[in-house]
N, C-alpha and C positions, 0 to 999 in steps of 0.2 A: 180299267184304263181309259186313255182318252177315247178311243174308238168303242166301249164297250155294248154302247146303247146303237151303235150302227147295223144298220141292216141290209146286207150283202148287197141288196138290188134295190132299195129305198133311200139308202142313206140316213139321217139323225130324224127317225120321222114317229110320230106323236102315235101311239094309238087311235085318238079319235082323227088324225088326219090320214092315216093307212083306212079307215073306215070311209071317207069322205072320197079319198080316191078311189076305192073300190067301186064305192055308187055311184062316181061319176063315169067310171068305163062302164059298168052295169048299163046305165041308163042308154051307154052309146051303144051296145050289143058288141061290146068289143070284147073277142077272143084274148086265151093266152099269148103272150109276148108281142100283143098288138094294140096295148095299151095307149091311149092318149094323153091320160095324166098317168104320171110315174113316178113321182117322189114326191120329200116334204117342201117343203119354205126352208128357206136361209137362215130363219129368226135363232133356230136354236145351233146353227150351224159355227162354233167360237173360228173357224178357219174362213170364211166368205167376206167378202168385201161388197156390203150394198149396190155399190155403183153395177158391179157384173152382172144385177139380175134387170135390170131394164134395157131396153122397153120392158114391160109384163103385160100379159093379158089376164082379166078375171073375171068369173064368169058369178053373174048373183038371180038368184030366183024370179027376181022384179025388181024393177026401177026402184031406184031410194034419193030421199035427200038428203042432206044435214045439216043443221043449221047449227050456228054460234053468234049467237045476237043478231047483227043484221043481217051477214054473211050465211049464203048458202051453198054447198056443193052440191052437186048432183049428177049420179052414177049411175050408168045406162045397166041393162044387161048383160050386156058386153061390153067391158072396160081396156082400152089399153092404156097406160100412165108409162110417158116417156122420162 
């Protein structure tokens, strides 16, 4: 059913992103139910409305750019996109 892929305390969350959030509390030394990160993204969520998840913050290994012909963005380690 609609709910089928839901998980109790994660919500509609990917394999490889239940992995990611694992490593990310890992890495925090965070305890049971003292998680920092706790679920998936919205993306795959048919019931969420984009507008509700910002501000965000995201967190990336190193600094990146990207470019599209002239135009470049560029994203810190720590990102908030309002």
């Amino acid at each position: 059913g609609f709910y089928g892929r839901e998980d109790m305390a994660r919500g509609n969350i990917t394999p490889r992103t239940r992995q990611l959030v694992d490593a990310l509390n890992d890495c925090l030394g965070r305890g049971e139910h003292r998680e920092m990160f706790h679920h998936s993204d919205d993306a795959g969520n048919p019931g969420s409305h984009m507008g509700d998840n910002f501000p965000a913050t995201f967190y990336l290994p190193r600094a990146m750019e990207h470019r599209v012909g002239e135009e470049s963005v560029r994203f810190d380690e720590v990102c908030v996109v309002a």
